[in-house]
N, C-alpha and C positions, 0 to 999 in steps of 0.2 A: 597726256602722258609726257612726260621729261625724259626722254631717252638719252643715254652716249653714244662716242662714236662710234659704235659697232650697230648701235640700234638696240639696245637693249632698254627696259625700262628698269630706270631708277625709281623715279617715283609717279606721286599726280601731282599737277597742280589744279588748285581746289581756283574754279572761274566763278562759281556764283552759290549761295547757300537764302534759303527763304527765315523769314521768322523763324518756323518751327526748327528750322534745324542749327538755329544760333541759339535759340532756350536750351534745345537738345543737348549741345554741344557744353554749353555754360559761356560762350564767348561770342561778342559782337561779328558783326559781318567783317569791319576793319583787322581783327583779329584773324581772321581765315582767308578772305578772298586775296589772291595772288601767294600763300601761302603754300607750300607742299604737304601733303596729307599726313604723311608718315612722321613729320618733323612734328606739326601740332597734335596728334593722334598719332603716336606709338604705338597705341595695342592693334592696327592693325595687322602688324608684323609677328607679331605673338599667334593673334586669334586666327590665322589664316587668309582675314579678308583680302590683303594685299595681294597673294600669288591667286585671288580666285578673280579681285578686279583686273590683273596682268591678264591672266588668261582668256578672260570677258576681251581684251580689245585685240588679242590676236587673232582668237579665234572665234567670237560673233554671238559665244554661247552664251545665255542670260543668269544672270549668279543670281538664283530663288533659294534664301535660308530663311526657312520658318522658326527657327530660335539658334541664335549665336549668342553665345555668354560670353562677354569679356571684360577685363580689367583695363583702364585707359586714362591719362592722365586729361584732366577737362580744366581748360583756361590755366595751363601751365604748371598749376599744382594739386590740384584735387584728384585723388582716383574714385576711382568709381569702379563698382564690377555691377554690369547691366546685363539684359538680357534684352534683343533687338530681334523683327523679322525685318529683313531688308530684299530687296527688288533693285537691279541694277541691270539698263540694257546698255550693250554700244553707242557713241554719237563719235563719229568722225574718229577721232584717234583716242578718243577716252572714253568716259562714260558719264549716263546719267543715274542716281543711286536716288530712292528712297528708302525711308527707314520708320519704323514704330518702333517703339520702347513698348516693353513686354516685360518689361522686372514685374511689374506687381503682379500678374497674370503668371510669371513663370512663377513667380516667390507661393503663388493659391497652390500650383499643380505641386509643387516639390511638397507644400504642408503636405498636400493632401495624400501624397503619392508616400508621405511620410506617415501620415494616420493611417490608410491605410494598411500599410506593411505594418505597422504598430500591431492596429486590430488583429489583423491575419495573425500574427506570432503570438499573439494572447489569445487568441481562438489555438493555436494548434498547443500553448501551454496546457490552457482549457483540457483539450481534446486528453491529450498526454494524462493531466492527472485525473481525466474522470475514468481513462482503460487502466490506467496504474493501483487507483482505488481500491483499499481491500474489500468496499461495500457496494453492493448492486445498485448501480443508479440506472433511471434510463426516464425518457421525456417521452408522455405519450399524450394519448387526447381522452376525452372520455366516451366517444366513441370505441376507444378499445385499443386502434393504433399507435404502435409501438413508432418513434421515429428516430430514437437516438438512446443506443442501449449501449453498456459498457461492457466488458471478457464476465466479468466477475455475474451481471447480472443475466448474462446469457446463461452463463456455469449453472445458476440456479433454477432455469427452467430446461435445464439441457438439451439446450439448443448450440450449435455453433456458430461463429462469423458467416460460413458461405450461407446456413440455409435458411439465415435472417436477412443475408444480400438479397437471394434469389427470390425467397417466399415471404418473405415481410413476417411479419410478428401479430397479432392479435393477444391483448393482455385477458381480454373477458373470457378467452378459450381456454384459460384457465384456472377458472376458479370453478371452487366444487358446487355444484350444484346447491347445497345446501348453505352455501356462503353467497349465494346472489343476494341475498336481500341485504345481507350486511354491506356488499359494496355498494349497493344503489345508496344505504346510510349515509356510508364513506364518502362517496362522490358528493352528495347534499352538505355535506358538513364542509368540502374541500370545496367548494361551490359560494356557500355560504360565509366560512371564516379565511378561505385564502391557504386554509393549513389544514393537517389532517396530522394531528397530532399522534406520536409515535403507540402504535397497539398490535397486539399480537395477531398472527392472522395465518391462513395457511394457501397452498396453492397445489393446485395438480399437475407434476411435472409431465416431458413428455414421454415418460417410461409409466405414465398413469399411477405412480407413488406420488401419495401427502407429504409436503416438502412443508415444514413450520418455519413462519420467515419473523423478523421483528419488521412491523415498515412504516413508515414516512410520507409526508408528499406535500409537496408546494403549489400553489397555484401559478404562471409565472408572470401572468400579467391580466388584466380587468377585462380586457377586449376579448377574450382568446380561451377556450376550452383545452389548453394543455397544460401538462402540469409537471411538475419533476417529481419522479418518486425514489426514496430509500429505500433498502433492504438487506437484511443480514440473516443469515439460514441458521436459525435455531436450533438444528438436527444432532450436532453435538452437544449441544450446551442440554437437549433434551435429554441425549443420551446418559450424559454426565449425572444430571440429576439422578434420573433412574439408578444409576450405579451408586451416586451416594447414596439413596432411597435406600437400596441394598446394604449397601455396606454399614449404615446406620442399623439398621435393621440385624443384622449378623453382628454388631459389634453390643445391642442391645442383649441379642441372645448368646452371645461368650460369657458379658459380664452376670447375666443370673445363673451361671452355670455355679455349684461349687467345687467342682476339680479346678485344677490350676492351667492354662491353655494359653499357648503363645505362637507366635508365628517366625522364621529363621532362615536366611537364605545358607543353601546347601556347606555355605563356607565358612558358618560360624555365626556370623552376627545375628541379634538375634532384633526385629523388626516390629514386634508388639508383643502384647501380653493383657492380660482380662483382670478387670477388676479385682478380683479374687485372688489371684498370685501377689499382682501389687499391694493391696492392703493388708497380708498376712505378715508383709516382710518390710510395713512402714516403707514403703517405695512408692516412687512417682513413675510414670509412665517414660519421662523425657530420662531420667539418670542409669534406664535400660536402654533405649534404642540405640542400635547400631555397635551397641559394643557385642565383644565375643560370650557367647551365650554360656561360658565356662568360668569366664570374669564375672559375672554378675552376683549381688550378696549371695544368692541362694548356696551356690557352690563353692566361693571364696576359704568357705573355712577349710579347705581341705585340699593338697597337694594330688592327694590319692584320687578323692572323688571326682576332682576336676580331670586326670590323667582319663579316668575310667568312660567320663562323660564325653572329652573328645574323640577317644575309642569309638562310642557309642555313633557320633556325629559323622564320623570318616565309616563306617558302617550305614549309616540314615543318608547319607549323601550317593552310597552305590546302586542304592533304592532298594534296600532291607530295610522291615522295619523290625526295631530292639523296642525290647521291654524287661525292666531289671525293678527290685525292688531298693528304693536310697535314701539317705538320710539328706533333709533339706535345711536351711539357716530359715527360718523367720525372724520377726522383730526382737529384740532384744535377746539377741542370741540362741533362741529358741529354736531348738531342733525337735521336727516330724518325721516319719518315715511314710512318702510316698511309694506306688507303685505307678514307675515312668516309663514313658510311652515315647519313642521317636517315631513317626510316620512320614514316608515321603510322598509329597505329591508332584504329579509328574506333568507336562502339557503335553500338548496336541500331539510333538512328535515323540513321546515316549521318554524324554527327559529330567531328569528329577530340579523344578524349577523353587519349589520349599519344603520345608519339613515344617512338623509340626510337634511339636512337645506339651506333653501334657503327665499332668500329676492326679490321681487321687491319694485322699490324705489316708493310709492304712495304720497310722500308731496305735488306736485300739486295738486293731485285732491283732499285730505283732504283739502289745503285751498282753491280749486274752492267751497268746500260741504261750508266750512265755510262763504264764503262771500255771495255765493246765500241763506243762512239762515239768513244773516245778511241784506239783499238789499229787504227781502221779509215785506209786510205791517205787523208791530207786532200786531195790532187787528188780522186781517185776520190771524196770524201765530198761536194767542191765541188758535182761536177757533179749528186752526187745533190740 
């Protein structure tokens, strides 16, 4: 120790250094011995070692650092940032210090310690988008066990987070009975090619309702009987069909209709219309929709009839239904005399949510009415 007059230490003076710790250092033994520590090695004073070698000769206690990192200048100009385990006990009024270099040993753990917090944060990205997914994923075995299911594919066997924590999952407890053999196929095929190529299929939720799902499945590695599987719930898209099923269907039996038939929300516009209105008045389907059902060719020719027709609609809208006999526009200016019809139809809670217009074409028999009033004796017609 080099102390002053009070007794304090200033610094060390370095008495002897071995090979290794002249390679260590980057400098001859000439270069250190009789030397003070902190003069050729600064980063002591930085990295702390200095106040912990002071404290070592005061007080007796041995300074064990299993990794010190520090920056320190070597053979007067070179820095260097190392990582050292060092051992230092007392001798007399100084110390004796050994040291390892650990850089390449600390330089493994920081990769490593860097991989894996890497992994870890792409595992919880992972984790993030397969709960986020609009589509049912989950990793099972073919044993049956469920090990890793996401919000979306629980939603589809209605099940929740806690009672897949608590009660584990079994996938085979739900398939219908009459579908086992299809998945022993499925498993064989996903066995066999690695993949189980996207096909229709269904399951038995656990409210014991047929749930139609689309699904998928990977195998996910050669060694190992688990697999990743897709799924997307059908139930609407089934739905939907069915309703267009329908509504193709009703839209087939409008247009063999030959009255004129259209569909109109309560405020006017008018929403569709059948074959048969369209082609009488050289119309297309698109240059009706959505305009006010008062505006459209049929009515156009007429200030009056148009006034009388929205009469009729502000009437069909309070949920009366009107029926008047009227003159209509068809192609080429061609006018018929229907007998028209507003009906409202109403929903669930009793309010009138469209109407419906329709025409038969009556001009025969207005001019049959006309000619037998005309053919009849006008005295005789007088007195009627």
């Amino acid at each position: 120790a080099v102390r002053d007059d009070t007794g304090q230490i200033l610094d060390f003076r370095i008495d002897y250094v071995n090979r290794a710790a002249c390679e260590n250092n980057h400098m001859t033994r000439e270069q250190q011995v009789g030397k003070r520590l902190c003069e050729i090695l600064p980063g002591h004073i930085d990295s702390g070692l200095f106040e912990a070698y002071c404290r070592l000769v005061e007080t007796g206690e041995p300074v064990i650092k299993d990794s010190v990192v520090f920056e320190d200048s070597y053979g007067g100009a070179r820095q260097l940032v190392r990582a050292f385990d060092i051992r230092a006990t007392k001798l007399n009024d100084g110390f004796v210090a050994s040291w390892r270099d650990i850089t390449d040993r600390k330089r493994l753990e920081l990769e490593l310690s860097y991989t894996v917090t890497s992994l870890q944060q792409e595992q919880q990205r992972l984790n993030q988008l397969i709960d986020q997914a609009p589509v049912g994923i989950g990793i099972g075995s073919s044993s049956g066990e469920v090990k890793v299911i996401n919000d979306a594919m629980l939603q589809l066997y209605g099940l929740d987070r806690p009672t897949f924590e608590q009660q584990g999952m079994n996938w085979r407890s739900f398939i219908p009975t009459d579908r086992a053999d299809q998945a022993e196929r499925a498993l064989g095929q996903l066995r066999q090619n690695g993949t189980l190529l996207p096909q229709e299929w269904e399951i038995v939720g656990s409210d014991g309702q047929r749930i139609p799902l689309w699904m998928s499945a990977n195998q996910l590695t050669d060694d190992t009987h688990d697999h990743v599987a897709f799924a997307i719930d059908l139930t609407q898209l089934k739905q939907t069909q069915a309703t267009l099923h329908g509504e193709r269907q009703l839209r087939r039996a409008l247009d063999s209709l030959f009255c004129f038939v259209g569909l109109m929300t309560p405020d006017g516009p008018l929403i569709d219309a059948n074959r048969t209105a369209l082609e009488a008045a050289g119309l297309s389907l698109d240059s009706v929709i959505n305009r006010p059902f008062e505006e459209t060719h049929w009515w156009s020719y007429s200030a009056q009839v148009q006034a009388e027709l929205r009469q009729a609609i502000s009437r069909a809208a309070q949920g009366q239904t009107v029926r008047y006999d009227v003159e209509v526009r068809l192609r080429n200016d061609q006018r018929i005399t229907i007998d028209f019809s507003l009906v409202p139809l109403f929903d669930d809670q009793g309010r009138v949510e469209y109407l419906v217009p329709s025409g038969i074409d009556v001009t025969q028999r207005k001019q049959a009415e006309a000619s037998l009033l005309q053919s009849q004796d006008p005295v005789s017609y007088t007195h009627l």
